[in-house]
C-alpha positions in Angstrom: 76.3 -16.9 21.6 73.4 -15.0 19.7 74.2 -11.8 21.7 78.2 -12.5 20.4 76.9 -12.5 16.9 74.8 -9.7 17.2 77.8 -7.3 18.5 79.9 -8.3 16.0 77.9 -7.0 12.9 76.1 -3.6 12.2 73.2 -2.8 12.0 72.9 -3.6 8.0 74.4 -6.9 8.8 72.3 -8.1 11.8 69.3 -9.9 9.6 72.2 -11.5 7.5 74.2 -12.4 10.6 71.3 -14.1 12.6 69.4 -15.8 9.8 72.5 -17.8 9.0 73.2 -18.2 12.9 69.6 -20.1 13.3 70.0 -22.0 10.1 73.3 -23.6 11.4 71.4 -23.5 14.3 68.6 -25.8 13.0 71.1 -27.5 11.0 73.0 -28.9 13.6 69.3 -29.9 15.6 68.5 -32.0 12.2 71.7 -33.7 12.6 71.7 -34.5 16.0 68.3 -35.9 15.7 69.5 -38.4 13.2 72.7 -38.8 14.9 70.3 -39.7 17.9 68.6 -42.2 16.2 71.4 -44.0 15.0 73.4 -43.9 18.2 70.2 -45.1 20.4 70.8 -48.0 17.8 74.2 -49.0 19.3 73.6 -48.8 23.1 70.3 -46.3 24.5 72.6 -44.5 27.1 74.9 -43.1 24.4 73.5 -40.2 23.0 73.4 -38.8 26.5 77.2 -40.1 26.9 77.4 -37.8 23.8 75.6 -35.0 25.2 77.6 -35.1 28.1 81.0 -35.3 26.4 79.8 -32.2 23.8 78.8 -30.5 26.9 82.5 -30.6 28.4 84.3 -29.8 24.9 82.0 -26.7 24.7 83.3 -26.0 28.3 86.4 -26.3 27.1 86.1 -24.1 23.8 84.3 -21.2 26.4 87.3 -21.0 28.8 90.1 -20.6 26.7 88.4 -18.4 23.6 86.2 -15.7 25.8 89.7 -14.9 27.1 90.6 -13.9 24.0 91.2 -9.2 23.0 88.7 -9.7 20.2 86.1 -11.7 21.6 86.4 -9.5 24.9 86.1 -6.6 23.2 82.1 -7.3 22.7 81.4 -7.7 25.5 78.8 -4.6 26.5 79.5 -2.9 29.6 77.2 -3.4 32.7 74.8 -0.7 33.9 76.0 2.1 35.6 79.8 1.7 34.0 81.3 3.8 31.0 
């Protein structure tokens, strides 16, 4: 997901584009840890229910948008092709 970010801006963009990618980054970790917390609260298996049902959304959300022209189109080709 960095390396997506990191094609998609310049080079004048690229501290911009990844500072704000690990603030969201360490964002979301702060959340989940309270999220953790009060989950563990209800039952002690759930946050890893939860981990397993973000796991298989995510899943979801890579098979149907890397198909897609404009996410394709950063992908950066393999050694050896041009």
């Amino acid at each position: 997901m960095l390396s997506l970010f990191s094609e998609s801006a310049n080079a004048d963009e690229q501290g911009w584009v990844m500072g704000i990618t690990i603030a969201l980054f360490t964002l979301g970790s702060g959340l989940i840890s309270l999220a953790g917390d009060a989950m563990m609260a209800i039952d002690a298996a759930l946050p890893f229910i939860t981990s397993v049902a973000s796991f298989l959304v995510a899943l979801v959300f890579i098979a149907t948008l890397w198909r897609q022209t404009d996410v394709r189109s950063l992908e950066t080709p393999t050694i050896g092709k041009r």
